[in-house]
Each structure stands twice: as C-alpha cells, then as structure tokens.
C-alpha positions, 0 to 999 in steps of 0.5 A: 871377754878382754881378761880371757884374750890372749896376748896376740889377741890384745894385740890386735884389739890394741892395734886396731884401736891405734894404740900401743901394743908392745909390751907383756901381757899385764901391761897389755890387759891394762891398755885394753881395759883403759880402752873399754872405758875411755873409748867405748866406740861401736866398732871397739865393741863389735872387735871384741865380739869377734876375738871372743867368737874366734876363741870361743864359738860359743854364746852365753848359755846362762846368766850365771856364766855371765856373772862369772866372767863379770866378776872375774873383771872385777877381781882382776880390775881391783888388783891392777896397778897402774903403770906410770907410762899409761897416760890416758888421763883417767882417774885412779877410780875409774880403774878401781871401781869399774862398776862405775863405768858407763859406757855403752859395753855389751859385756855390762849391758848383759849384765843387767837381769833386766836382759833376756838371754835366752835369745841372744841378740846378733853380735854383729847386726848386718847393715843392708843398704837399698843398693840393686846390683846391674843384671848381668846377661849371662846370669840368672839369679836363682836366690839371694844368699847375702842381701847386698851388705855394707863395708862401712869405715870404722870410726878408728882410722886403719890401714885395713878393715876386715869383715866376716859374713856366713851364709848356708845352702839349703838342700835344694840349692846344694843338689843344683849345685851339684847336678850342674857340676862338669869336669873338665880335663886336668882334674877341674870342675865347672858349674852352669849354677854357681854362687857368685860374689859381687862388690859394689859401691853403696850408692842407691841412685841407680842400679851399680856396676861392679867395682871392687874396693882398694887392696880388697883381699877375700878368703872362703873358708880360710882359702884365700881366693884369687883375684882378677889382674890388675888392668892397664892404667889409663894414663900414667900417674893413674893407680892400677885398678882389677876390672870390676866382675862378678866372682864365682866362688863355688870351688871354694864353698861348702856343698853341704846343707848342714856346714855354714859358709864363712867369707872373709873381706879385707879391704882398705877405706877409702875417704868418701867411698863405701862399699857394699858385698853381695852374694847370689846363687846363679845360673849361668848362660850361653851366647844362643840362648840369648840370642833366642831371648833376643829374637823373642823379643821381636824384631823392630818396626821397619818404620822407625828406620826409615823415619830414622833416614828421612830425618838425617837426610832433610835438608838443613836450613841453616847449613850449605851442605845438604845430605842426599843420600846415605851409604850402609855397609851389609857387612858385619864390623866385626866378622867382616861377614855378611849380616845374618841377624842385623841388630843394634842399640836403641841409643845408638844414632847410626843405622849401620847394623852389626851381628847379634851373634857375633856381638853376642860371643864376643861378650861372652869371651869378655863383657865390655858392651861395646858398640863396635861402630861408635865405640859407646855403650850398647847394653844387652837390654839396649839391642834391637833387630833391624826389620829394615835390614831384615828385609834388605837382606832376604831381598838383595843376596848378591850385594854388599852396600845400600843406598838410602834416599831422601823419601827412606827408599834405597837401592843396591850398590853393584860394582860396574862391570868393566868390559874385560880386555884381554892382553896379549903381550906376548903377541909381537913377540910371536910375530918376531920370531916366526919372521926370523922362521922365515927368514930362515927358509932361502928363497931359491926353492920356491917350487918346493911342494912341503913346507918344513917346520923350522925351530929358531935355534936361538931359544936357548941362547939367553940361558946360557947360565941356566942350561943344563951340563952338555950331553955326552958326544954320542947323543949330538947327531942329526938324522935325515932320512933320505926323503926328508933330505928330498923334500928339505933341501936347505933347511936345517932340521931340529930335534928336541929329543935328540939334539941340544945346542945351547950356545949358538948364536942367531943364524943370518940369512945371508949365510943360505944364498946357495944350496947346501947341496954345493957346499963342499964338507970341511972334514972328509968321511972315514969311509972315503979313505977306505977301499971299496972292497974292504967297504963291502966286506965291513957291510958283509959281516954286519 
C-alpha cells in the first residue's frame, strides 16, 4: 500500500506520524517504510487504510492481488539504500529483509494463507461507547442512523485529528424525508424529519448534553457544513465556545437509498477529554403540540401546593422572624399576562407559576429551560400544571394577586377603592371673573327689568403675543338696535363674531359713575355739518 502512495500521500502519512516530510519521493518511500516497521501503532495502520481507500475505493478481490503488491514491497524494499540523514537506529537488515518484520501490519497480516479473504474484515472498526444523548423536547427520533461512536485521541500527538463515517438511508427513511420537505421563499427548504448530528462527550454516567469538540470542522459529502457562532465568553480570559445544539444536516445529505453518505470530522484533542458523534433521523415538533403532551400529562394534585403553603408558612422555632402570610402574582413573568396554563418544575421551590405556552415558544426560538423565577433549570420533563392555581384562576377573573395562610387557604387581593374627589381648580377663578361682570354693571339702574349679558373684555389681553393680526377697519363696528339701547343702557355690548379688541386693558368700575347718556361724543357725527336738506336728498336717492 506505501509503495503505491503518491508524494502528497507520504506527506501526509509522514506528517501525521510527526515525521520529517520533506524531501523527493524516494526518500519519502524510505521514511514511511522505516515508519511500518519501527512504529507499528493502530493508528498508523488505520491512516494507511485510509490513504489507500481514498486512492483506490476498492478491497482486495484476490489473494494473488495481494501477493502482488507484497512482492512488489519487496522488490522495491531490497533495492533501497539507505540514506545517511535517516537516523531512526534500525539496522541495515531490517530494511533488506522486510520479511523479518514483525510487527503487527495488516498489509502482512493478509498475507498469510491462513486468512479469509473472501469476507474482508472492516477496515476501520467503529468504537460504540455506552454513551445516551439527552432527549431533546422538540424531537422525536425515528431511527438511529450512527450509533454514538467515539472521537478517541490517537496515539501520535497532532494538532487535528480527522475521522470519516458512512451511513445510508433506506427507501422508506428517504420517502419521510421527502414527504416532509417545505419550501420556503428565496429558493430554501425546510424538513419537519430531518437527519440530525449530535456530539457529546463520551461519558456513561448519565444521559449528555451536547457539546462540541475544540476547532471541530465537519463536511457532508465534501461540503463543508456551517457551524453555529461562537457564544460570549464569560469572563475575560475565557476561550470562546459555539453553544452546544443539535445540527441538521438534511440540505447536505444524499436522498437516495442507492448512494452512501460520507461525513467528515475534524477536531483537535483535548487532554483528558473524549468525544463522541451521533447521527439520527428525526421528527421535528412545534411548541402546541407539546403543550397537548403537556396537558396529557395531567394536571397536578392541588394538595401538594397547599402542603407546599403550610410548609413555608410554619412557624420556625429557632427563628424570631415568622411568615404569616404569602403574596402569589397571577401574572406571567414572561408575557406579563394573565396566566392561562399555570405551570412550573418539579425542582423548583417557589410557588409563583408561569405560562406553559409562553414558556414553551420561548424555548422553541431558543432552548435554554430556564426557570424565568429563580433563573435555574426547568427541564420540559420537569413542568407540571398547577391544579391549585387551576382553580384560583377559573374562580377569581377579576384579580391579579392572592394571598396565602397559614391553614393553605388564600383570598384575592383587590385594590381599595379610594373615594373619587372631584377637583375643580378652576372654580375661583370663575367666581373672579363673574365679580369683575358684575362690577361691571353700574349701579345707578336698579329698576332695569332685563338683565344684559356682560363678556369681560379683558380675556384676550394676556395674549397679546398670540393674538391673531387686527382685522381690517371696516369689520370694528358696534351694533345697537334701538331696543336694545332701551333696555342697555350703560352697559357695554360685545360681539364675538364682529368685534375683536385684543389690547384693552381691564375697565375700572369708577369709570360708569354716570349714564353713558350724559356723555358728550368726543368726535362730531359727518351728518351734523351736513344740511338738513341735503340729509333728505342723501336719504331720497338711497
């Protein structure tokens, strides 16, 4: 197999065994030889079964092919010279006579006649340890496609390891698939059944989250896959770490039951850290249904809250502080709504309850399982619904907070109704302004038998900035009928509609003492300068 390897080939034999790989490709040839028999380790073996398969994806179909290529070996093996800068410390016989060699090398282990090789055994033995991924909520596993396998360090020390695995669908498993398949706008698909790759550490004590390995790179087919963002660090001087979640690499899979399925992973070891990979065929679900699973479940005995009351409300011997009573929002944390599916986790120690909807879509968006009140785990497995709350929410709709007793009774917390005091701040200033109207009127009328309404004039006069531009000359008259000058007499007479005096201050009483009646006009009429006759003509011809 070495003899046929190319030069990039020795190469990367060379550099993965942390050898020197420079050089042409005779010299190469004679480092990787050195390497079959001075260090004979698994993983040496199992690179060249890989170099090989890549070049020729083929097995041996005969022991006389394989006979072949051993004498081939030889030949090339006898006729080497041995370079002086290649100071492994073998001896010069162990490179003359390579049939000498034993170490355990499965080009020469096939060799032997004793061997079958009719049924070939697998070239790269997949280790399956007793490792169980965590269930996810939102996923039924249909199948098992790759049995959790492990990403165990070589025995070579390397910057990265990488690792192939095939798997194949069957007909029945691409037609979900298929069935299953959305599109979206912009060209994209979606799948409901999907095939799903998981990493984990290989650890058999309990039931493992997802995790990924260091400088992990994965490619699907010889497609590279892309990889969730790196989270924010926790503190400073902490390496950045993508958060651990399952992968769904349907866009990149074969659908088809006659082609296999090749992934690729690339990681770097870790000291004292082994990973395993997984790969599923799943169902994907949605936040009602599991909220239908959840009320399948039943809804917990209101018994156990009210023992859950009893207990934080006892008295405590030992303390001076005693607890009589217990406030309980019936608002939701999280939508600050009214609860309509009370629920909580089984290890949670609080009795304020959240909504199994709300709860439900928010970890559909993103799974953290996050009790939203004490901020600790509160797994899908883990929620109950609330039957005391249950009930406190079908008898109370009209409030919002409970209290709890001592004996685990409670009532509802209604706001006390303050008696509505209805202010009237502008009341005095009312009562001002009618006393200026009526300062207004002069008192030497008393037997006037109509009262005349009387408009402050001053009520434009504190916007004097604001008011409107004057209107023209001709709209400023006053218009008094003759009746109304009867009946009015002293008092001034406004009209909105006609009349606009912006800048006139307040009027003192003082000023009507007399009867506007003995005033005599400052500017004389036009019409008394004009003769009589000439009055009548005027008149005549209007």
């Amino acid at each position: 197999m070495v003899s046929s390897f190319r030069v990039s080939e020795l190469q990367v034999l060379l550099g993965f065994a942390g050898r020197n790989k420079s050089g042409r490709k005779h010299e190469l040839l004679l480092r990787a030889l050195h390497l079959l028999k001075s260090d004979c380790s698994p993983a040496v073996q199992i690179k060249i079964k890989e170099l090989y398969r890549r070049r020729y994806p083929r097995t041996f179909e005969s022991l006389t092919e394989l006979s072949n290529i051993k004498s081939y070996f030889q030949t090339e093996d006898r006729s080497a010279v041995v370079s002086p800068d290649l100071s492994f410390g073998a001896s010069p016989s162990d490179l003359v006579h390579p049939h000498l060699v034993t170490c355990d090398s499965p080009v020469f282990h096939d060799s032997k006649p004793r061997m079958n090789m009719q049924q070939p055994s697998p070239l790269m033995p997949p280790v399956h340890p007793d490792v169980q991924m965590k269930p996810l909520p939102f996923y039924d596993v249909l199948d098992v496609l790759i049995k959790p396998s492990s990403l165990g360090p070589s025995t070579v020390q390397r910057f990265h390891q990488e690792k192939y695995f095939i798997f194949a669908l069957t007909p029945q498993q691409v037609r979900e698939v298929c069935i299953s398949r959305d599109f979206l706008p912009g060209g994209r698909r979606d799948y409901m059944v999907q095939i799903q790759l998981r990493f984990c550490l290989s650890e058999t004590s309990c039931p493992q989250e997802d995790n990924y390995p260091n400088s992990l790179c994965i490619k699907v087919n010889g497609k590279l896959f892309p990889l969730p963002g790196y989270a924010p660090p926790p503190k400073n001087g902490v390496e950045q770490k993508r958060p651990g979640r399952p992968l769904n690499i349907t866009s990149l899979v074969r659908l088809s039951s006659a082609v296999p399925n090749q992934i690729s992973v690339t990681w770097a070891p870790e000291i004292g850290k082994t990973y395993s990979m997984s790969v599923y065929l799943v169902r994907q679900l949605t936040s009602p249904l599991l909220l239908q699973r959840l009320r399948m479940k039943g809804i917990r005995n209101p018994d156990h809250s009210r023992a859950l009351i009893k207990e934080k409300l006892t008295a405590d011997p030992d303390s001076e502080i005693a607890t009589t009573s217990l406030r309980v929002s019936l608002i939701c944390p999280l939508g600050k709504m009214r609860l309509t599916v009370p629920c909580r986790a089984v290890t949670c120690s609080h009795l304020q309850c959240f909504d199994a909807a709300l709860y439900l879509q928010m970890n559909e968006k993103k799974p953290t399982w996050i009790c939203p009140v004490c901020d600790k785990k509160a797994t899908y497995e883990s929620l109950i619904i609330d039957g005391l709350f249950m009930e406190i929410l079908n008898d109370c709709t009209d409030v919002d907070e409970i209290k709890f007793q001592e004996d685990g009774t409670w009532c509802p917390m209604r706001p006390k109704k303050e008696a509505l005091k209805v202010s009237s701040p502008c009341i005095p200033k009312i009562e001002l302004v009618l006393k200026e109207y009526r300062s207004l009127v002069p008192h030497t009328e008393p037997s006037s038998t109509k009262k005349a309404d009387v408009i402050d004039l001053t009520l434009e006069s504190s916007s004097d900035d604001e008011a409107e531009p004057d209107l023209p000359l001709k709209k400023r008259c006053v218009y008094m009928s003759k009746p109304e000058e009867i009946h009015s007499k002293g008092v001034l007479t406004y009209q909105p509609s006609t009349v606009r005096v912006p800048n006139v201050q307040a009027l003192d009483a003082s000023y009507l003492t007399s009867p506007i009646a003995d005033y005599v006009p400052f500017h004389h009429s036009t019409l008394s300068t004009i003769p009589t006759d000439m009055q009548r003509m005027n008149t005549g011809l209007l």
